[in-house]
PDBQT receptor file of N, H, CA, C and O in Angstrom, charges set to zero:
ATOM      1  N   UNK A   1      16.591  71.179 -15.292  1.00  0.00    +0.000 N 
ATOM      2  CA  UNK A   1      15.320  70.634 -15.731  1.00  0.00    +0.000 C 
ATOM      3  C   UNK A   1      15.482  69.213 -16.266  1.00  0.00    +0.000 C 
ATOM      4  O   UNK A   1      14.662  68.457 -15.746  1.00  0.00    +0.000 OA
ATOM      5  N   UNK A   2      16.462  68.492 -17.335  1.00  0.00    +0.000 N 
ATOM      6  H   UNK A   2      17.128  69.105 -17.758  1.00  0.00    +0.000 HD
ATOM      7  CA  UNK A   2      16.346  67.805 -17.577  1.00  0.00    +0.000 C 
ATOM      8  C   UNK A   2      17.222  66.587 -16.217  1.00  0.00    +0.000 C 
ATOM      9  O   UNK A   2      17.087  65.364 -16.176  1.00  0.00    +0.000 OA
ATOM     10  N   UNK A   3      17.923  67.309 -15.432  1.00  0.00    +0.000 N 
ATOM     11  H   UNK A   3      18.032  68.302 -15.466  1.00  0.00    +0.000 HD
ATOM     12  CA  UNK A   3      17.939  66.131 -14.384  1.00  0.00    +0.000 C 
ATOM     13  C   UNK A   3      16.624  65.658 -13.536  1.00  0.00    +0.000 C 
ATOM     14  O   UNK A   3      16.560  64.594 -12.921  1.00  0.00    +0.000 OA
ATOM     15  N   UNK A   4      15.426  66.790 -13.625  1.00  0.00    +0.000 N 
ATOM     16  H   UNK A   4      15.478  67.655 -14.125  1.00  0.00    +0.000 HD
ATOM     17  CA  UNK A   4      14.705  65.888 -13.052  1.00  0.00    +0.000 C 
ATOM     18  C   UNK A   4      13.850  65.093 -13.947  1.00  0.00    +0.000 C 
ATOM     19  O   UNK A   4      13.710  63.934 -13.558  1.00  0.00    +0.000 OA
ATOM     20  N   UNK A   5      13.182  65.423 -15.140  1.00  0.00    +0.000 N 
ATOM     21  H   UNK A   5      13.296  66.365 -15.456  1.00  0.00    +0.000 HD
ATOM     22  CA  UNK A   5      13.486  64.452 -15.964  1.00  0.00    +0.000 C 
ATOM     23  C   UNK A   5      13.756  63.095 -16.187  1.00  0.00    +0.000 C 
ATOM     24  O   UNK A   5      13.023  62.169 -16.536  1.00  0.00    +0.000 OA
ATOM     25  N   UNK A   6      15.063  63.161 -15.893  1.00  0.00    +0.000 N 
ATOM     26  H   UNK A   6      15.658  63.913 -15.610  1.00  0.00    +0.000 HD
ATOM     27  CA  UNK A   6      15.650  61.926 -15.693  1.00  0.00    +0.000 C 
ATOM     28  C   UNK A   6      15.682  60.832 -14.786  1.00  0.00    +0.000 C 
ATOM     29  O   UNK A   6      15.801  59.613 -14.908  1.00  0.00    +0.000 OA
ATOM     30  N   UNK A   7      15.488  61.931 -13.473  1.00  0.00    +0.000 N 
ATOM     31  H   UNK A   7      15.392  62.921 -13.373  1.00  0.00    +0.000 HD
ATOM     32  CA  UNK A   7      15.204  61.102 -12.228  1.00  0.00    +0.000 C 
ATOM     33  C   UNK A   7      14.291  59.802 -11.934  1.00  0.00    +0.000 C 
ATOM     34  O   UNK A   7      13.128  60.000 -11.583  1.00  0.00    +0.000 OA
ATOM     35  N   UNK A   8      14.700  58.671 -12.044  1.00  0.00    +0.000 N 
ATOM     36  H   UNK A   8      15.645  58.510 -12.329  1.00  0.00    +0.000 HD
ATOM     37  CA  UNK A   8      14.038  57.293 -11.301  1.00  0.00    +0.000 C 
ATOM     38  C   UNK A   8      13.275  56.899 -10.045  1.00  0.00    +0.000 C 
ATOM     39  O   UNK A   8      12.460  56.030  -9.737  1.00  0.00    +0.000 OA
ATOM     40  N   UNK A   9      13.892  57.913  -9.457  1.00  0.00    +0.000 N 
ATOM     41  H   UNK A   9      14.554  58.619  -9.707  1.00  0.00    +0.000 HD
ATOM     42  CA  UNK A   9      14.149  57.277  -7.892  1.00  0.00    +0.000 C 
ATOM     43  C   UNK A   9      12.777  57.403  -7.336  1.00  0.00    +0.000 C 
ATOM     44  O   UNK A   9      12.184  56.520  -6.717  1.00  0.00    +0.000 OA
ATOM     45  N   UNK A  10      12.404  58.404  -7.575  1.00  0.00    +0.000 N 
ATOM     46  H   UNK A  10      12.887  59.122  -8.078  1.00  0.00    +0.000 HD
ATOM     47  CA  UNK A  10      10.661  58.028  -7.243  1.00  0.00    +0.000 C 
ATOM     48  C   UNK A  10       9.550  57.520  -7.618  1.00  0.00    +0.000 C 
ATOM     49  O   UNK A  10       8.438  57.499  -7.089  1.00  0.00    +0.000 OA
ATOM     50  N   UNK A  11      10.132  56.927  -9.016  1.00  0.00    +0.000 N 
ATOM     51  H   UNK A  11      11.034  56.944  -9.446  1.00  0.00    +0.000 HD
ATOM     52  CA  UNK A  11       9.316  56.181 -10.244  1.00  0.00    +0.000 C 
ATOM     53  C   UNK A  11       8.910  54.616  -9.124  1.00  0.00    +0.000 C 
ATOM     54  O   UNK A  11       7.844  54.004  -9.053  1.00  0.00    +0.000 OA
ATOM     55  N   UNK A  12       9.907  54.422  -8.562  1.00  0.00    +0.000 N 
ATOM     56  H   UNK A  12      10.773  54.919  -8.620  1.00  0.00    +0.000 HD
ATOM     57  CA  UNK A  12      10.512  53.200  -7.649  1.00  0.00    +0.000 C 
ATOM     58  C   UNK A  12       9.449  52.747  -6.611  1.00  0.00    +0.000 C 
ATOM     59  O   UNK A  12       8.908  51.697  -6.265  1.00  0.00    +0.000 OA
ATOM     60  N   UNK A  13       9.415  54.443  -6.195  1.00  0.00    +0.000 N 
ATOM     61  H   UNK A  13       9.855  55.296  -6.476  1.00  0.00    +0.000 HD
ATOM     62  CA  UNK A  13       8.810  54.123  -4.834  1.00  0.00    +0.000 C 
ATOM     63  C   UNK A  13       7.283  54.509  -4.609  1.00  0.00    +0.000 C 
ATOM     64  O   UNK A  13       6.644  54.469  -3.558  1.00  0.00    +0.000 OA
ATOM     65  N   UNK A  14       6.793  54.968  -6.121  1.00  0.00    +0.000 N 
ATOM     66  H   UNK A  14       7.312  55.001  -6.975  1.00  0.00    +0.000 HD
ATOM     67  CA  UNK A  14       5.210  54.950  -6.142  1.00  0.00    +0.000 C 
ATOM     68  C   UNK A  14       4.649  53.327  -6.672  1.00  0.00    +0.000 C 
ATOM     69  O   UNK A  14       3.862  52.632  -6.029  1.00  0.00    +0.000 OA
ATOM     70  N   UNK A  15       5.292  52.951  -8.024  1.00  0.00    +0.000 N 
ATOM     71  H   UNK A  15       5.932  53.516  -8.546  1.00  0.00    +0.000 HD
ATOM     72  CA  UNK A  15       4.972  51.371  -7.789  1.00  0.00    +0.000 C 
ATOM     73  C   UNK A  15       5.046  50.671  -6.838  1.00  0.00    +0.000 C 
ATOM     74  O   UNK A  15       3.910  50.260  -6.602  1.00  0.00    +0.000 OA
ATOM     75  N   UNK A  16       5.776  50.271  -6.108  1.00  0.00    +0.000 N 
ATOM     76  H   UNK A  16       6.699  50.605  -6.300  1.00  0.00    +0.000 HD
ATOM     77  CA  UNK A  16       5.953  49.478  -4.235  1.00  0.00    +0.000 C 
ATOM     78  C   UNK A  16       4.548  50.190  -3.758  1.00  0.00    +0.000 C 
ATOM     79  O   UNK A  16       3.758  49.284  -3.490  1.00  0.00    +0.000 OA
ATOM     80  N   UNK A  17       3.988  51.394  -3.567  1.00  0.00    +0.000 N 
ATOM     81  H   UNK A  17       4.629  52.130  -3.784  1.00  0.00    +0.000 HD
ATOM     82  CA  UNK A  17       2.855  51.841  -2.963  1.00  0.00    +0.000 C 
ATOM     83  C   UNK A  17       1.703  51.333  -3.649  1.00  0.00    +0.000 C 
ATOM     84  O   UNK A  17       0.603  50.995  -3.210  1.00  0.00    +0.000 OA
ATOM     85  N   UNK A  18       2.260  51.348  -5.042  1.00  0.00    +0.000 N 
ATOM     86  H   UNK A  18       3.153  51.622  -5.399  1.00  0.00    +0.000 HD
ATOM     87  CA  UNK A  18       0.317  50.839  -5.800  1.00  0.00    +0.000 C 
ATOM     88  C   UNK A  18       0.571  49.117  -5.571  1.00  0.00    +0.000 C 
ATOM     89  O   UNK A  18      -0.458  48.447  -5.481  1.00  0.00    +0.000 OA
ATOM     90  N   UNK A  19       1.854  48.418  -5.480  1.00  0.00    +0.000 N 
ATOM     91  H   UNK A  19       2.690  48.962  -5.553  1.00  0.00    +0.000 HD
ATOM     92  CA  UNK A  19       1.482  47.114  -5.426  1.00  0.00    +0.000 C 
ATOM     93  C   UNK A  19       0.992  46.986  -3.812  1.00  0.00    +0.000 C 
ATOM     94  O   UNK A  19       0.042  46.221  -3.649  1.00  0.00    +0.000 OA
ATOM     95  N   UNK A  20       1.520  47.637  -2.610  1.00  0.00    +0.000 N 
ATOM     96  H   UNK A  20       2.292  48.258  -2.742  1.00  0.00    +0.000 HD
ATOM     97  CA  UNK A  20       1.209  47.276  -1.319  1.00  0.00    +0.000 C 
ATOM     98  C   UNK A  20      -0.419  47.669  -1.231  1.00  0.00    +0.000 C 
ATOM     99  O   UNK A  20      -1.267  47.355  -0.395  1.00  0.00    +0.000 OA
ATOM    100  N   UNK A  21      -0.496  48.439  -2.372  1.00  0.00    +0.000 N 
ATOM    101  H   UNK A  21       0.192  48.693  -3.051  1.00  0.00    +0.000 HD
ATOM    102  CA  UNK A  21      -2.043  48.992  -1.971  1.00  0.00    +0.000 C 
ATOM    103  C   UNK A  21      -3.200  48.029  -2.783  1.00  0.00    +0.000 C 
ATOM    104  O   UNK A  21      -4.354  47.956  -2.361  1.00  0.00    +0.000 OA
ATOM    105  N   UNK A  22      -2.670  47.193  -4.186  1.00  0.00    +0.000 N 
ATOM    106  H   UNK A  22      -1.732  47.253  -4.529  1.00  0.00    +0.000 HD
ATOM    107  CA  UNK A  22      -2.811  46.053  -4.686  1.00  0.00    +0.000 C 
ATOM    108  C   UNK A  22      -3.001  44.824  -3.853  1.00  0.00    +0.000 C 
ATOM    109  O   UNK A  22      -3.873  44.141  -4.391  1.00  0.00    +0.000 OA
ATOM    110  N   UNK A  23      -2.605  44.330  -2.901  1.00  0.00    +0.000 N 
ATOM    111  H   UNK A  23      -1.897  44.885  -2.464  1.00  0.00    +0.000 HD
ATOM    112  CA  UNK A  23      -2.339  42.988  -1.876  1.00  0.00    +0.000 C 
ATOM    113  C   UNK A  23      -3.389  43.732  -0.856  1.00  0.00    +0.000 C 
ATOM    114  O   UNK A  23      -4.473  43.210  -0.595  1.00  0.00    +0.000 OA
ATOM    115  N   UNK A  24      -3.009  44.925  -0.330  1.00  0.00    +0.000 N 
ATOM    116  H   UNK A  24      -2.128  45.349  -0.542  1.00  0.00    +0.000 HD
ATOM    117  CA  UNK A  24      -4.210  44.864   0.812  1.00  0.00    +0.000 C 
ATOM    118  C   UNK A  24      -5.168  45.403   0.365  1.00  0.00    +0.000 C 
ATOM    119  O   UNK A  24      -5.606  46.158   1.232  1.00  0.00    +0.000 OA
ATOM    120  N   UNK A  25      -6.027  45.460  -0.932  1.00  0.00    +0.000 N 
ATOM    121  H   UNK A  25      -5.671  44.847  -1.637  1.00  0.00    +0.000 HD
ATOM    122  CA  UNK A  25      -7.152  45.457  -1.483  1.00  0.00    +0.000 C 
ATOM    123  C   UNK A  25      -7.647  43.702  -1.887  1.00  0.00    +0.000 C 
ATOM    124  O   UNK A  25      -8.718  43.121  -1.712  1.00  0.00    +0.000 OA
ATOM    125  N   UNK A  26      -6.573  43.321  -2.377  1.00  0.00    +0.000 N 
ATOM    126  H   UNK A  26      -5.703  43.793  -2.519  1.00  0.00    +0.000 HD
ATOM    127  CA  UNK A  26      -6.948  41.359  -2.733  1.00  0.00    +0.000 C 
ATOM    128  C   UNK A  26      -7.311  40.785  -0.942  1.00  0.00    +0.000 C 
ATOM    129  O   UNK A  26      -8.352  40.152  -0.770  1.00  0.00    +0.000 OA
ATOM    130  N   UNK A  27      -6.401  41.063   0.255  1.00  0.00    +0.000 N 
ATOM    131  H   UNK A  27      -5.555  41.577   0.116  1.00  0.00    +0.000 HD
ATOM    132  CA  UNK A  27      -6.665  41.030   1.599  1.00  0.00    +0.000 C 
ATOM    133  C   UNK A  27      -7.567  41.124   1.464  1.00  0.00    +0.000 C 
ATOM    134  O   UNK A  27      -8.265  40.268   0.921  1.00  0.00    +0.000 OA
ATOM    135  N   UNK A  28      -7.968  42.209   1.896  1.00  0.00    +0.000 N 
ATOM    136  H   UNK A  28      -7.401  42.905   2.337  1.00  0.00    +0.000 HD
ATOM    137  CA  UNK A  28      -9.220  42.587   2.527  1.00  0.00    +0.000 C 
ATOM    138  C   UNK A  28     -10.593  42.384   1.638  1.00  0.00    +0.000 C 
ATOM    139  O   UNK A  28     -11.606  42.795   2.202  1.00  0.00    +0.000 OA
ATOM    140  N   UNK A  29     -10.768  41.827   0.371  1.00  0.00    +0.000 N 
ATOM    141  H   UNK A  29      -9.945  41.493  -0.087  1.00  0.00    +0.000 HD
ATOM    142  CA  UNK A  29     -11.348  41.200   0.068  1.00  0.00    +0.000 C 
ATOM    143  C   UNK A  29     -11.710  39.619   0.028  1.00  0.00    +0.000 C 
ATOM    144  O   UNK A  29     -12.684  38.924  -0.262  1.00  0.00    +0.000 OA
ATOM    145  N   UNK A  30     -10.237  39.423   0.530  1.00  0.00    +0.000 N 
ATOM    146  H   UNK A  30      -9.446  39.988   0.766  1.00  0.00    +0.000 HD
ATOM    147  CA  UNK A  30     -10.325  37.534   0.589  1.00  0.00    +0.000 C 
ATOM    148  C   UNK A  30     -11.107  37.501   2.025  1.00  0.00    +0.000 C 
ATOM    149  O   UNK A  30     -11.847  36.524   2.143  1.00  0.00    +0.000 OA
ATOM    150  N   UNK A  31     -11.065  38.575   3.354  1.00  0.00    +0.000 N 
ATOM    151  H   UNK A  31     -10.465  39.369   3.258  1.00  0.00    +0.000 HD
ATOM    152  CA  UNK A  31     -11.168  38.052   4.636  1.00  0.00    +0.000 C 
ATOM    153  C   UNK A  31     -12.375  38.600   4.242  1.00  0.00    +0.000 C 
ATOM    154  O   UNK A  31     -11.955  39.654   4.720  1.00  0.00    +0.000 OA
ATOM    155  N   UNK A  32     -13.541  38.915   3.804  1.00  0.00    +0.000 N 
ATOM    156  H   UNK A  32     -13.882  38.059   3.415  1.00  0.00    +0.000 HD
ATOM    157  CA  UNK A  32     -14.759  39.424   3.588  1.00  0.00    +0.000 C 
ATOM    158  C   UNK A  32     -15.349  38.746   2.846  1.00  0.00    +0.000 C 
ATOM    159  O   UNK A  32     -16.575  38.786   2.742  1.00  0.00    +0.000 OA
ATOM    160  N   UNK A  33     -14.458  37.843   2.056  1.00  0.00    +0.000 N 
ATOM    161  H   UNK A  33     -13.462  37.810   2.139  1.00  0.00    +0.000 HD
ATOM    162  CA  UNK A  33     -15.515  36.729   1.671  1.00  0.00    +0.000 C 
ATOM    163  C   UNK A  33     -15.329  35.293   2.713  1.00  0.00    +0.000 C 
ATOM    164  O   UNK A  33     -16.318  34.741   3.194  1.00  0.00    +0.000 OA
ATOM    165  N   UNK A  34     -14.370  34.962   2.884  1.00  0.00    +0.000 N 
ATOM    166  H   UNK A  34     -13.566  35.410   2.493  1.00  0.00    +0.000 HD
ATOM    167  CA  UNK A  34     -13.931  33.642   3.412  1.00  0.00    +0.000 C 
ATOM    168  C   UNK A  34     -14.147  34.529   5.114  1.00  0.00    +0.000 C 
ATOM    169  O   UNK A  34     -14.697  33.566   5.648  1.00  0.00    +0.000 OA
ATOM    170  N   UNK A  35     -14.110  35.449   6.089  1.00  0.00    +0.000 N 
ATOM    171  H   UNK A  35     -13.663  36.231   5.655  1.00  0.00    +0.000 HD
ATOM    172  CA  UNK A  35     -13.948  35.286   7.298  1.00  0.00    +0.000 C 
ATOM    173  C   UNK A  35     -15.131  34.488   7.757  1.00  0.00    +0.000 C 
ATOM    174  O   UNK A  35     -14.593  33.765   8.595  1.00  0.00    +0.000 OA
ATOM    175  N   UNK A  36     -16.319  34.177   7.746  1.00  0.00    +0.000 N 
ATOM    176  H   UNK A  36     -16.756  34.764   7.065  1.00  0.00    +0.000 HD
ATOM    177  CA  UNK A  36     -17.023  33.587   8.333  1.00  0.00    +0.000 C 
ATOM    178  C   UNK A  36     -16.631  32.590   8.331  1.00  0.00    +0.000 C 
ATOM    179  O   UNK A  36     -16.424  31.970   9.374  1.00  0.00    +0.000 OA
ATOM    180  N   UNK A  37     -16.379  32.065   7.014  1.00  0.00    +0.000 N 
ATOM    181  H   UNK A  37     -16.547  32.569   6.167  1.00  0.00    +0.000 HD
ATOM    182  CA  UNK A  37     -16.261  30.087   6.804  1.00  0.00    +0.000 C 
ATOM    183  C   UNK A  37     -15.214  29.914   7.612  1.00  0.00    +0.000 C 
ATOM    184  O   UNK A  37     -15.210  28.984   8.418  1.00  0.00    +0.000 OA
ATOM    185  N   UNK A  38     -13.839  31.076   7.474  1.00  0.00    +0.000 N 
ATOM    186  H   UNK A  38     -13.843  31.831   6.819  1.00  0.00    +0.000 HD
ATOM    187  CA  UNK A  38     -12.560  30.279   8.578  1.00  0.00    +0.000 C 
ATOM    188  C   UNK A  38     -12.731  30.509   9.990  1.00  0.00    +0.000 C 
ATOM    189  O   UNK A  38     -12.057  29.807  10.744  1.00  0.00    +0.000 OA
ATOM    190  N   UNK A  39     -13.796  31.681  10.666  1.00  0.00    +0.000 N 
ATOM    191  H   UNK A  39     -14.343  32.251  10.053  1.00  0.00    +0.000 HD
ATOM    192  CA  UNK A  39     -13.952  31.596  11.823  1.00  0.00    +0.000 C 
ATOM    193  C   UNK A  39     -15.220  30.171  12.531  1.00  0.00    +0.000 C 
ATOM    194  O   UNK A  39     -15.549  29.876  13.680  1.00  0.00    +0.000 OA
ATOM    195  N   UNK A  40     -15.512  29.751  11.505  1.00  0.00    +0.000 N 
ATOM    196  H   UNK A  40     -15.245  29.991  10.571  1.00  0.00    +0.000 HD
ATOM    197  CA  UNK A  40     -16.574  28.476  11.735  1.00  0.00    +0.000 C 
ATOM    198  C   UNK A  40     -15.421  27.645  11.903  1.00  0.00    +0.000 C 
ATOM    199  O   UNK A  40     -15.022  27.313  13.020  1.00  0.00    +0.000 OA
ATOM    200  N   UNK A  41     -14.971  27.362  11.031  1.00  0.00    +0.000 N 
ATOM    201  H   UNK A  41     -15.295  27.631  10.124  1.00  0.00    +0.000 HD
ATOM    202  CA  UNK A  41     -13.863  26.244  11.341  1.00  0.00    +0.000 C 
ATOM    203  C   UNK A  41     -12.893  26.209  11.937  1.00  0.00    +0.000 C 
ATOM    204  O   UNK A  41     -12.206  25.216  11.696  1.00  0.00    +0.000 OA
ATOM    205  N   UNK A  42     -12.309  27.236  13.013  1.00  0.00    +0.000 N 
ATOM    206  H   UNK A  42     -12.867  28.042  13.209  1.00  0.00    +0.000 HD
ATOM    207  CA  UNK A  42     -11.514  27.600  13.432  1.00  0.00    +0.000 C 
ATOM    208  C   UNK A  42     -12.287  27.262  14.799  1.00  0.00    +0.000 C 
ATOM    209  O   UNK A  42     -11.782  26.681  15.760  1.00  0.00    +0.000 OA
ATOM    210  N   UNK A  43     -13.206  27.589  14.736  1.00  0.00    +0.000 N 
ATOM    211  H   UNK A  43     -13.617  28.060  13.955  1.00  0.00    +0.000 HD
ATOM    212  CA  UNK A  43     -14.366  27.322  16.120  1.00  0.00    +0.000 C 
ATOM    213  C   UNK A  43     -14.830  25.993  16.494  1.00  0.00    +0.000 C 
ATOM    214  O   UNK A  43     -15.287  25.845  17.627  1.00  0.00    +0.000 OA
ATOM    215  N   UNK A  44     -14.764  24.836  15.554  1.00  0.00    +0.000 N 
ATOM    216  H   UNK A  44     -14.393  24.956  14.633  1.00  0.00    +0.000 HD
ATOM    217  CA  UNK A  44     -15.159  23.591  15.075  1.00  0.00    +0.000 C 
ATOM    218  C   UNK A  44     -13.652  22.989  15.875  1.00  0.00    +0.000 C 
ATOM    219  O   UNK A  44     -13.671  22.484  16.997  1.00  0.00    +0.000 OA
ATOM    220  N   UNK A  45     -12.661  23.129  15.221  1.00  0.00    +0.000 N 
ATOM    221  H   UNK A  45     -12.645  23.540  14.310  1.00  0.00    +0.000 HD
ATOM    222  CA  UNK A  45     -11.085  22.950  16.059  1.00  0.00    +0.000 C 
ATOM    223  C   UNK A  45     -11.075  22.961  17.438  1.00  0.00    +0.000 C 
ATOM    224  O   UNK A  45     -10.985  22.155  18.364  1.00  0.00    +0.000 OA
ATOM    225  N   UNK A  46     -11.182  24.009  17.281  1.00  0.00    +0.000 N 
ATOM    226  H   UNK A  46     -11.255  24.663  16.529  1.00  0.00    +0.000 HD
ATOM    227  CA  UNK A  46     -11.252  24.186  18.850  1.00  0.00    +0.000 C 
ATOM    228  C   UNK A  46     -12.298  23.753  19.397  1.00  0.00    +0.000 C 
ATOM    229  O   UNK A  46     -12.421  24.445  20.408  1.00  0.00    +0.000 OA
ATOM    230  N   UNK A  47     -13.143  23.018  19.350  1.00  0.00    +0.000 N 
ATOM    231  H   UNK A  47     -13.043  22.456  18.529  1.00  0.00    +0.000 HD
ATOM    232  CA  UNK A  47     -14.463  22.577  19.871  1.00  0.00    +0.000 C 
ATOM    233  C   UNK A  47     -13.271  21.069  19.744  1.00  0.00    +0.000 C 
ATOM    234  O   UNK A  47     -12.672  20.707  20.756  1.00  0.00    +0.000 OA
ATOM    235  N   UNK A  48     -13.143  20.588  18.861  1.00  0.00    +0.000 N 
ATOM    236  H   UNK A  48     -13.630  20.883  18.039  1.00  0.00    +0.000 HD
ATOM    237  CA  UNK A  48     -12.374  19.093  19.006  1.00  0.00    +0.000 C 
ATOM    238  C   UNK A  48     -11.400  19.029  19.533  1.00  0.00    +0.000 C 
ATOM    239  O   UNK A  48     -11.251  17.934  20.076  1.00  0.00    +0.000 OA
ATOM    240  N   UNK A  49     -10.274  19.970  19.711  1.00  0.00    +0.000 N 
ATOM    241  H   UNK A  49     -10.395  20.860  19.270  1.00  0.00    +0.000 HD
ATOM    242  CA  UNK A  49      -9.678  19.900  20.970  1.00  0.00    +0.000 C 
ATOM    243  C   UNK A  49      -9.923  19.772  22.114  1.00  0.00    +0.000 C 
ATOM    244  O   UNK A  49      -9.459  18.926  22.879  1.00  0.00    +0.000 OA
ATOM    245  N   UNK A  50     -10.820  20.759  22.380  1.00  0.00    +0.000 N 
ATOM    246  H   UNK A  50     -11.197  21.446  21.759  1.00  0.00    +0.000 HD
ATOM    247  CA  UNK A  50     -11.092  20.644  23.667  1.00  0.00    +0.000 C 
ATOM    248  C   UNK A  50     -12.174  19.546  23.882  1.00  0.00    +0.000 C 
ATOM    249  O   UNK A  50     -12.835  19.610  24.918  1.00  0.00    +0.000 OA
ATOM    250  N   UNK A  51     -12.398  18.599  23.044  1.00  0.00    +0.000 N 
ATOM    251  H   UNK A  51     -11.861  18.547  22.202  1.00  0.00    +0.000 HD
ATOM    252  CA  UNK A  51     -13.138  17.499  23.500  1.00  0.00    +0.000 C 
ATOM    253  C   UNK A  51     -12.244  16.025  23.872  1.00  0.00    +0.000 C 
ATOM    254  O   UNK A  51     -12.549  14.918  24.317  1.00  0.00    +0.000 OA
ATOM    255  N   UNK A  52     -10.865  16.756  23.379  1.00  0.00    +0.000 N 
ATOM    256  H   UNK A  52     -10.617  17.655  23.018  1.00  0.00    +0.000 HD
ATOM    257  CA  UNK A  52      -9.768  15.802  23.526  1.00  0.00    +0.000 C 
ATOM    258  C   UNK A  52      -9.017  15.591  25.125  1.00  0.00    +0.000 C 
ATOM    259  O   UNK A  52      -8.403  14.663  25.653  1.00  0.00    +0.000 OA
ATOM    260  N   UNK A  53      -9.403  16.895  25.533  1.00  0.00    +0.000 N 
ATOM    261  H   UNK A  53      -9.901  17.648  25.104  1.00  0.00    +0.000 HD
ATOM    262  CA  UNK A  53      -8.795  17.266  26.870  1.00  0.00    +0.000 C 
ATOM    263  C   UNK A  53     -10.270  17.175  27.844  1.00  0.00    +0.000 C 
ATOM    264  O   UNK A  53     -10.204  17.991  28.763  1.00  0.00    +0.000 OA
ATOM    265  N   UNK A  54     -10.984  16.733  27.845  1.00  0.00    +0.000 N 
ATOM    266  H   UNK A  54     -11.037  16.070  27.099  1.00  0.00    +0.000 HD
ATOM    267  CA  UNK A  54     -12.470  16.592  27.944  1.00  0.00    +0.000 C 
ATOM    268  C   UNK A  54     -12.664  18.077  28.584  1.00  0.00    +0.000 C 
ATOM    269  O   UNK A  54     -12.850  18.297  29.781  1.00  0.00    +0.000 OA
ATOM    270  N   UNK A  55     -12.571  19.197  27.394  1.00  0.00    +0.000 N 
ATOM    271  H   UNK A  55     -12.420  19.018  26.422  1.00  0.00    +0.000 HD
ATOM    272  CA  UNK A  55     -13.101  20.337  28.381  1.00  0.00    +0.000 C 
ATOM    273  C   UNK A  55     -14.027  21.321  27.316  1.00  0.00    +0.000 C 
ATOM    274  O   UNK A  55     -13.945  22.545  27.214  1.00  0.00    +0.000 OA
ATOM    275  N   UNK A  56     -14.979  20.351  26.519  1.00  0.00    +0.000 N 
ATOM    276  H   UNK A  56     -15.046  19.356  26.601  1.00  0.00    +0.000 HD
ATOM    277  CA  UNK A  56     -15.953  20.597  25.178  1.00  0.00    +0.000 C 
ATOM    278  C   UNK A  56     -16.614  21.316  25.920  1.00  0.00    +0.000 C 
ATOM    279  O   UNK A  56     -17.035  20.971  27.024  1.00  0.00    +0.000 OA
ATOM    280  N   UNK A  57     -16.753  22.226  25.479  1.00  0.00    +0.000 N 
ATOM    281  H   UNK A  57     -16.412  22.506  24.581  1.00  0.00    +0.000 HD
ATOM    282  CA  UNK A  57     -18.207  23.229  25.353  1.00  0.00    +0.000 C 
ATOM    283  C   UNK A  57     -19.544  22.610  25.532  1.00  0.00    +0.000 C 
ATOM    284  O   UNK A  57     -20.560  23.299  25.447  1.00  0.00    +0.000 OA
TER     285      UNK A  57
């Protein structure tokens, strides 16, 4: 009883799960606020490239 108790080893590997589950909660809130604005501008790019190669939309 008191070796498990003592035991660490899985103390280890539930924090690593709440921080991975920490980052893809901050994710998936950053692309739900910002995806429109970076797919506009990502679309804007590529609109000026291809006006460079004269093949603009």
């Amino acid at each position: 009883m008191n070796k498990l108790i003592r035991d660490k080893k899985g103390a280890n590997l539930v924090e690593y799960i709440i921080l991975v589950g920490v980052i893809a909660l901050i994710a998936i809130a950053g692309f739900k606020m910002f995806g429109t604005k970076v797919q506009e501008k990502v679309q804007q790019q590529a609109g000026s490239v291809g006006g460079i190669n004269g093949t603009a939309k």
